[in-house]
PDB file as gemmi writes it, atoms N, CA and C in Angstrom:
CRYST1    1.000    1.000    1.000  90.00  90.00  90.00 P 1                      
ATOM      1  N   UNK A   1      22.569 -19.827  11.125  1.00  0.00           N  
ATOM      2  CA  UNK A   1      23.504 -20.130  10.061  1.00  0.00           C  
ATOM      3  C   UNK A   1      24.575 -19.052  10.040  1.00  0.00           C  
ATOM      4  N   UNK A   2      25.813 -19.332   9.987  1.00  0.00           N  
ATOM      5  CA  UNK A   2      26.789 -18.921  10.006  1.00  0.00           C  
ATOM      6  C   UNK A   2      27.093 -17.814   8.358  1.00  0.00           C  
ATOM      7  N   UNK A   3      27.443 -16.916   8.750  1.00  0.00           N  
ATOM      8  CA  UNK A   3      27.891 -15.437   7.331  1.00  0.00           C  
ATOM      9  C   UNK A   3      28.708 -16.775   6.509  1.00  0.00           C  
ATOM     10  N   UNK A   4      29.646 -16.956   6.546  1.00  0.00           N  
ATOM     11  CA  UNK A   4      30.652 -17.899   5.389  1.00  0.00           C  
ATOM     12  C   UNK A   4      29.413 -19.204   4.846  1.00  0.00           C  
ATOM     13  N   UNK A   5      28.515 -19.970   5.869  1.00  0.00           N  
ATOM     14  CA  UNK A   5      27.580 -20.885   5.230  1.00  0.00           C  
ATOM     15  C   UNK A   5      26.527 -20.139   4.331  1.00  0.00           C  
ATOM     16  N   UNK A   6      26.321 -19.347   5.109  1.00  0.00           N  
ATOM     17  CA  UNK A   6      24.921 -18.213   4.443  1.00  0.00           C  
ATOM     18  C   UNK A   6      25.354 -17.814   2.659  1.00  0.00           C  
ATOM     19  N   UNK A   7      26.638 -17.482   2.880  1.00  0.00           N  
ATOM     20  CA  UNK A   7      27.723 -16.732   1.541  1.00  0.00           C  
ATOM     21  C   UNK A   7      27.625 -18.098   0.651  1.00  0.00           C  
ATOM     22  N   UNK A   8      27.759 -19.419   1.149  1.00  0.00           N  
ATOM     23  CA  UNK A   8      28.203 -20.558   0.491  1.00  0.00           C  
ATOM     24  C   UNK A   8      26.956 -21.064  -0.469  1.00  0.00           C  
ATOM     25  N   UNK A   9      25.674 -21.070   0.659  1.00  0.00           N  
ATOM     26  CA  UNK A   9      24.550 -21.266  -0.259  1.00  0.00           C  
ATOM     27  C   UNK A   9      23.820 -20.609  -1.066  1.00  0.00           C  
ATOM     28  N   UNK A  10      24.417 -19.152  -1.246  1.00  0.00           N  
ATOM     29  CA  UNK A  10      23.605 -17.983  -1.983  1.00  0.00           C  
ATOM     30  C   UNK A  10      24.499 -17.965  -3.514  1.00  0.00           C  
ATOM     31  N   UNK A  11      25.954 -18.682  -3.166  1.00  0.00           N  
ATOM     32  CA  UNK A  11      26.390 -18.532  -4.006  1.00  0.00           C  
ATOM     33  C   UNK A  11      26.093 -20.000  -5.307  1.00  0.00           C  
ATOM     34  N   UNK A  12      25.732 -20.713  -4.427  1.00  0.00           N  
ATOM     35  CA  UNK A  12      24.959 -22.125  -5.228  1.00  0.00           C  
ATOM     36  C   UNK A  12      24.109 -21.478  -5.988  1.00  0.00           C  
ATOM     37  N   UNK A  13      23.199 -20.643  -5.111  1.00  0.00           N  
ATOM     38  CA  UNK A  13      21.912 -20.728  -5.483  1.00  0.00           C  
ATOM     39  C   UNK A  13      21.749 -19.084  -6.790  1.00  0.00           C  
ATOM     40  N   UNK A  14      22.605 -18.225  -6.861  1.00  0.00           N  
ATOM     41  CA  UNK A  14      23.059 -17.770  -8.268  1.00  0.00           C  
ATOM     42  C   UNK A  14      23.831 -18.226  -9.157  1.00  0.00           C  
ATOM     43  N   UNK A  15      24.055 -19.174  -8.912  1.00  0.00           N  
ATOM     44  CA  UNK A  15      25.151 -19.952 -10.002  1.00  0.00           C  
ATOM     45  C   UNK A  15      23.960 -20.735 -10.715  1.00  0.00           C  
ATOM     46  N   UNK A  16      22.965 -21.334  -9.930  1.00  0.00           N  
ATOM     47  CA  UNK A  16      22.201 -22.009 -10.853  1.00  0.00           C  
ATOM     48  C   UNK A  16      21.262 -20.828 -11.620  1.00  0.00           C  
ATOM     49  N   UNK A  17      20.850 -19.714 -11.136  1.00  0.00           N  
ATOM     50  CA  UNK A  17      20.160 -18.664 -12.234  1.00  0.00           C  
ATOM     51  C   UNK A  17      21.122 -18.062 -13.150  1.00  0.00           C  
ATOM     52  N   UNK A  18      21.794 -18.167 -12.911  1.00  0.00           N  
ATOM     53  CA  UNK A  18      23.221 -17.907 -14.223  1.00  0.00           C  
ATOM     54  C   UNK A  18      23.419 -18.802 -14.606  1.00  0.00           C  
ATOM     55  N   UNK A  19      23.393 -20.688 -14.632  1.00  0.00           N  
ATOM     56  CA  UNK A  19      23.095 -21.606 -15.257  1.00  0.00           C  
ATOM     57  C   UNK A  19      22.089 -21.364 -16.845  1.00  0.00           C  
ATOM     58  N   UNK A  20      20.984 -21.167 -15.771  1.00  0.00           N  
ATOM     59  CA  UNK A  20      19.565 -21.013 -16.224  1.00  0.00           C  
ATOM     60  C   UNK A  20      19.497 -19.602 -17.358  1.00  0.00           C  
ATOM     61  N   UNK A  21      20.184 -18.909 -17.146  1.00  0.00           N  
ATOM     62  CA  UNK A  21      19.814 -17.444 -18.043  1.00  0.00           C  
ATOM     63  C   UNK A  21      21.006 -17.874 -19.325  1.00  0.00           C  
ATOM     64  N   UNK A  22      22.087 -18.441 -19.047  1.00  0.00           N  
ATOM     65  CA  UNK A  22      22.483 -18.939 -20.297  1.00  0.00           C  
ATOM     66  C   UNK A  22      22.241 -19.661 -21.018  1.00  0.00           C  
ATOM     67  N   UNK A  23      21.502 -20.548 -20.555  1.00  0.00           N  
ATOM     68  CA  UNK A  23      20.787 -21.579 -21.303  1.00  0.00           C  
ATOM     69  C   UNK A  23      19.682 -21.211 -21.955  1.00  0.00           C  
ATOM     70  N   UNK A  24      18.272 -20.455 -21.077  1.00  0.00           N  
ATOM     71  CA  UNK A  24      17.815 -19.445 -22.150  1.00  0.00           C  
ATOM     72  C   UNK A  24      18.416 -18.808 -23.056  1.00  0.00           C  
ATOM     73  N   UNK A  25      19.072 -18.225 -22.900  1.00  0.00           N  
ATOM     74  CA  UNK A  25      20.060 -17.399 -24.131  1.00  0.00           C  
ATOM     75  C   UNK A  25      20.507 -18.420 -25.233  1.00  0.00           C  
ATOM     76  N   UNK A  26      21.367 -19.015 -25.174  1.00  0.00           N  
ATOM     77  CA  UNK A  26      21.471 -20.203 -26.084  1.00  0.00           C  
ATOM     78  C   UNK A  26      20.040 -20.919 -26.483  1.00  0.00           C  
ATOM     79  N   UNK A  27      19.088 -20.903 -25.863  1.00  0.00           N  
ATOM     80  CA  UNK A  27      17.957 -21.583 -26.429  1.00  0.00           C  
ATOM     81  C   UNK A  27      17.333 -20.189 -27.335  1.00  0.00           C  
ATOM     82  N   UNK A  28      17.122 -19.719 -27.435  1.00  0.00           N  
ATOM     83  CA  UNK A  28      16.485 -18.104 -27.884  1.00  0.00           C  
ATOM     84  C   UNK A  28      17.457 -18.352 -29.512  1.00  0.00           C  
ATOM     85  N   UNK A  29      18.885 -18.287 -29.200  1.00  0.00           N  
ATOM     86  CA  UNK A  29      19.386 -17.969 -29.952  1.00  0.00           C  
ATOM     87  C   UNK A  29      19.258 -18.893 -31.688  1.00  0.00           C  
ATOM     88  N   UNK A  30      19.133 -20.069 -31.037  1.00  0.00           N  
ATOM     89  CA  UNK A  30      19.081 -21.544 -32.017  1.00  0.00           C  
ATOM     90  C   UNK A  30      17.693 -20.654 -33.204  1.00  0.00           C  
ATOM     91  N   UNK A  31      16.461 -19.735 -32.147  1.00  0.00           N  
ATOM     92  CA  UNK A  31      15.686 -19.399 -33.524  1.00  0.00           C  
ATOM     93  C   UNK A  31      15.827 -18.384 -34.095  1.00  0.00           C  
ATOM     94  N   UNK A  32      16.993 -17.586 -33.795  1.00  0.00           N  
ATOM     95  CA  UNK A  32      17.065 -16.479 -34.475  1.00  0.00           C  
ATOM     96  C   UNK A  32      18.211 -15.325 -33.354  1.00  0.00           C  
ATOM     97  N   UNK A  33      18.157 -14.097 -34.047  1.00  0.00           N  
ATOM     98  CA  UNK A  33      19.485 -12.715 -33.175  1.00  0.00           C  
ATOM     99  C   UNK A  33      18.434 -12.514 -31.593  1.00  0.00           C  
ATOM    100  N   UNK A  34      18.611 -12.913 -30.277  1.00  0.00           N  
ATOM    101  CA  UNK A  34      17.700 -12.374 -29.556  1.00  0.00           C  
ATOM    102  C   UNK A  34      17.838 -11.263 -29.131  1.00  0.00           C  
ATOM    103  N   UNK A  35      16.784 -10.767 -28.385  1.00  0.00           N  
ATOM    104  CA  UNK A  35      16.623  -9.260 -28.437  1.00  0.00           C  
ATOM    105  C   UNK A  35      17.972  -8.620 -27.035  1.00  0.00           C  
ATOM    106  N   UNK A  36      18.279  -7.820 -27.184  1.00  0.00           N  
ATOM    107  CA  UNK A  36      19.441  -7.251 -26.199  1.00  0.00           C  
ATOM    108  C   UNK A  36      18.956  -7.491 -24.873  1.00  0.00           C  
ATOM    109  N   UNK A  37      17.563  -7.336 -24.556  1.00  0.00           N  
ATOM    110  CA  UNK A  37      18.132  -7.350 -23.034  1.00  0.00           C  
ATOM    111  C   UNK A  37      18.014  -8.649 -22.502  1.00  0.00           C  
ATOM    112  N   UNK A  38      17.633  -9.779 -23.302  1.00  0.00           N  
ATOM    113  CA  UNK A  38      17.967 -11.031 -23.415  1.00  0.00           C  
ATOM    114  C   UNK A  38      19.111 -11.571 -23.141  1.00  0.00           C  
ATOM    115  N   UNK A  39      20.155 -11.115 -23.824  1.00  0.00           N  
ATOM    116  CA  UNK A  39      21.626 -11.267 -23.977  1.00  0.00           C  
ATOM    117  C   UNK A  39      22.310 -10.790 -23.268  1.00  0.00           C  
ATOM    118  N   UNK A  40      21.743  -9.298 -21.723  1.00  0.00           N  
ATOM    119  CA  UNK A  40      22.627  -8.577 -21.134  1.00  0.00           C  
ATOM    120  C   UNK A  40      22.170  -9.542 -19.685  1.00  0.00           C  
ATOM    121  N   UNK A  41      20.920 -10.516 -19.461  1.00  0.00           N  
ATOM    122  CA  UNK A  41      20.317 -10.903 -18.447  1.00  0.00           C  
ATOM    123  C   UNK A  41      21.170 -11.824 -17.558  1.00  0.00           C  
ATOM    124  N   UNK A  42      22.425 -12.831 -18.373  1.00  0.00           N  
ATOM    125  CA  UNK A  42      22.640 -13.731 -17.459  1.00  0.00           C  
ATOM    126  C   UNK A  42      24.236 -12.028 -16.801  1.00  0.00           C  
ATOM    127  N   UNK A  43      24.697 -11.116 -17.253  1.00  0.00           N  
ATOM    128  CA  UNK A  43      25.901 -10.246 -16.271  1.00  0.00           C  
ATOM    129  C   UNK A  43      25.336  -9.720 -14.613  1.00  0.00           C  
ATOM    130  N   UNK A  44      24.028 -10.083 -14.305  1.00  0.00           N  
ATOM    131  CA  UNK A  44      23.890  -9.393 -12.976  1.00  0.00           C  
ATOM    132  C   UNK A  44      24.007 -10.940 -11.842  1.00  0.00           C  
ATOM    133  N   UNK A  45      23.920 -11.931 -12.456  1.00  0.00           N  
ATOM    134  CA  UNK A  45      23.932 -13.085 -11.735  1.00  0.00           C  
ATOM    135  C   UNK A  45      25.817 -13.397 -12.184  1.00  0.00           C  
ATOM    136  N   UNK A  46      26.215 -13.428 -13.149  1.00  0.00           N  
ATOM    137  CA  UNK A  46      27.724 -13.106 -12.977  1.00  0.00           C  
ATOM    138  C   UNK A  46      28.571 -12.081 -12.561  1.00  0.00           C  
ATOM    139  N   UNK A  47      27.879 -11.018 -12.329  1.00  0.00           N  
ATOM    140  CA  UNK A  47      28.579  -9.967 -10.981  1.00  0.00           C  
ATOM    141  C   UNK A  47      28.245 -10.307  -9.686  1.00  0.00           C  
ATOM    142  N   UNK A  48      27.139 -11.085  -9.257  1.00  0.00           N  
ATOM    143  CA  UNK A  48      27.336 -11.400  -7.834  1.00  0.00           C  
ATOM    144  C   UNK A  48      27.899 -12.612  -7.461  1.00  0.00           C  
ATOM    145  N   UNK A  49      28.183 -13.482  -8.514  1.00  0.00           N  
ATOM    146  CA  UNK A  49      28.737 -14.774  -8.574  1.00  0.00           C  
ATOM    147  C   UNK A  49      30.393 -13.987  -8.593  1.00  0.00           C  
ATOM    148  N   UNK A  50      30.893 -13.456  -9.081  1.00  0.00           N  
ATOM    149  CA  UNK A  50      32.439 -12.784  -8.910  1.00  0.00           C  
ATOM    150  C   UNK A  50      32.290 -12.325  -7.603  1.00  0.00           C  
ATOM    151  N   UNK A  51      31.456 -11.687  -6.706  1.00  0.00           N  
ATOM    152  CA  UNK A  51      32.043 -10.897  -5.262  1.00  0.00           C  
ATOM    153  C   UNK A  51      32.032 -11.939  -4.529  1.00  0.00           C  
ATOM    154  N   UNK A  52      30.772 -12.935  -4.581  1.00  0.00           N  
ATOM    155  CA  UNK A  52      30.793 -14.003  -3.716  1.00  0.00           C  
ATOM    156  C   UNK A  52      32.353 -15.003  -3.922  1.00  0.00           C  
ATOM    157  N   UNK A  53      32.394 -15.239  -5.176  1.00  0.00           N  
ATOM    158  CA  UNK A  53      32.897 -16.051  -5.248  1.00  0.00           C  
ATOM    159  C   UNK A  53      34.563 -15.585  -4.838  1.00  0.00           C  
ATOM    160  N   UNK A  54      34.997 -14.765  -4.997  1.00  0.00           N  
ATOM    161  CA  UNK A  54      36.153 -14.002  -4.667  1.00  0.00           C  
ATOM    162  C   UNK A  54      36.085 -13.830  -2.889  1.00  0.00           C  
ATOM    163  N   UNK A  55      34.763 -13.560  -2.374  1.00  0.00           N  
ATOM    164  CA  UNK A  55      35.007 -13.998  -0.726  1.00  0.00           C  
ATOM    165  C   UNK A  55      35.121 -15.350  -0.762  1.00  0.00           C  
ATOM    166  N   UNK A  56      34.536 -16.192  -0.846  1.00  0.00           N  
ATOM    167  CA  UNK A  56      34.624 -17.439  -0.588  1.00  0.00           C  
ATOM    168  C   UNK A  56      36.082 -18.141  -1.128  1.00  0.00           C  
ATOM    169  N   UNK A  57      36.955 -17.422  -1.986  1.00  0.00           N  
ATOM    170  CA  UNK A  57      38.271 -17.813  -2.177  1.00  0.00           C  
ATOM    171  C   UNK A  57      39.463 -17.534  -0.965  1.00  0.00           C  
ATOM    172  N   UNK A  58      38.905 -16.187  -0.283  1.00  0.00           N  
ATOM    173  CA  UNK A  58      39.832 -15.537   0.304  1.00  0.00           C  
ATOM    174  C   UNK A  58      39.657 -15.673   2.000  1.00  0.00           C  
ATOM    175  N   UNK A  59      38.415 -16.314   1.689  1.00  0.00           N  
ATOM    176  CA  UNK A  59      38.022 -16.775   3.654  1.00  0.00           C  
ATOM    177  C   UNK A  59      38.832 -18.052   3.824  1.00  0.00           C  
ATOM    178  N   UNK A  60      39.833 -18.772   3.449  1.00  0.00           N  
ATOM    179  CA  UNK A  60      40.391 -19.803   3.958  1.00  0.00           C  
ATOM    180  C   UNK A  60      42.095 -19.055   4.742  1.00  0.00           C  
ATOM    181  N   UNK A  61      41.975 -18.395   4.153  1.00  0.00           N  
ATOM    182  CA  UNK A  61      43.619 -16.991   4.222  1.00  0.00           C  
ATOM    183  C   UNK A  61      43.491 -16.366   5.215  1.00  0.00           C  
ATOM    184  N   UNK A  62      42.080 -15.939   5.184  1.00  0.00           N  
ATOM    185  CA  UNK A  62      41.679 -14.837   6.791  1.00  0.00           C  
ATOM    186  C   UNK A  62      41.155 -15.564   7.589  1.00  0.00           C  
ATOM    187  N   UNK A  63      41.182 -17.089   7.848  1.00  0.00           N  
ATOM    188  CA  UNK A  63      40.813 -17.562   9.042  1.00  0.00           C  
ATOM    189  C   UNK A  63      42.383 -18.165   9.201  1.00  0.00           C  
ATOM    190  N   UNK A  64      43.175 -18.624   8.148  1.00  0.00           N  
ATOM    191  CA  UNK A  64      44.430 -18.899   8.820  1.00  0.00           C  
ATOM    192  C   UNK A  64      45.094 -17.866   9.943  1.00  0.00           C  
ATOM    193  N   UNK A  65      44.720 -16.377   9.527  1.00  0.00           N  
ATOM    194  CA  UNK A  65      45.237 -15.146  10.072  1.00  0.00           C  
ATOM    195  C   UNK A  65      44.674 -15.421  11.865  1.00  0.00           C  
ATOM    196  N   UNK A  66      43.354 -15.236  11.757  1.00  0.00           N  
ATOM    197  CA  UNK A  66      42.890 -15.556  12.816  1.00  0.00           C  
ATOM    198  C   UNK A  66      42.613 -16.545  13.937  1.00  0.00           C  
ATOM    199  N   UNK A  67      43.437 -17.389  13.469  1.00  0.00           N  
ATOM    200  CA  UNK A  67      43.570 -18.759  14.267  1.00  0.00           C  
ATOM    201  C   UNK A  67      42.368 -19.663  14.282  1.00  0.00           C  
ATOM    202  N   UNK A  68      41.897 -19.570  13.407  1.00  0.00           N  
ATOM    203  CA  UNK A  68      40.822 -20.532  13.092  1.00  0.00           C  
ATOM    204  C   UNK A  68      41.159 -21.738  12.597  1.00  0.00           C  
ATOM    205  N   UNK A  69      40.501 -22.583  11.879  1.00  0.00           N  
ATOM    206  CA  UNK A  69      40.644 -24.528  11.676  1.00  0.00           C  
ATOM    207  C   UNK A  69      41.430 -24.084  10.307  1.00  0.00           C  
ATOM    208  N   UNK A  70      42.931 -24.874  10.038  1.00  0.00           N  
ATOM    209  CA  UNK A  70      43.097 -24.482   8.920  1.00  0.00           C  
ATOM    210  C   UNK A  70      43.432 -26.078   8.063  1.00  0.00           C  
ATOM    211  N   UNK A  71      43.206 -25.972   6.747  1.00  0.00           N  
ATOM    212  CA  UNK A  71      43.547 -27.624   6.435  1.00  0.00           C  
ATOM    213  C   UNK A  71      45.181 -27.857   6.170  1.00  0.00           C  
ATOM    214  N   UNK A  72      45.232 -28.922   6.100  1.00  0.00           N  
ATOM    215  CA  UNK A  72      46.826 -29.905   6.931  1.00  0.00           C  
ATOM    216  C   UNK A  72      47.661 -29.117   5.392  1.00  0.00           C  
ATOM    217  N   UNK A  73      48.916 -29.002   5.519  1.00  0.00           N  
ATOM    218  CA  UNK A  73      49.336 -28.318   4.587  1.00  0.00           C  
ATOM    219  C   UNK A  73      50.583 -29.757   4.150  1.00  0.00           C  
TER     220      UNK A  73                                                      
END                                                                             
């Protein structure tokens, strides 16, 4: 598997535990203030969802550079 496919499915696959940790959070919250480190749990799955996701914006730019497949403009 290719680094850009590898990048593509890791980034699925924290997007759905950052799905998942907000939704706990919002579920927690409906019974009451939840406890802090409850509330700090879904920022480590949204900091790797920002680096990924910021490569995966910028790999269509650096393969134009490199003469790679680019889409029809």
């Amino acid at each position: 598997m290719s680094w850009s496919k590898w990048m593509r499915q890791s980034h699925r696959w924290v997007s759905l535990a950052f799905t998942l940790t907000v939704i706990a959070n919002f579920a927690v919250m409906a019974f009451g203030q939840p406890p802090m480190w409850l509330s700090l749990l879904p920022l480590p799955p949204l900091a790797l969802l920002l680096f990924s996701g910021l490569y995966l914006f910028v790999l269509p730019y650096t393969a134009k550079g490199r003469g790679g497949p680019r889409a029809e403009e």
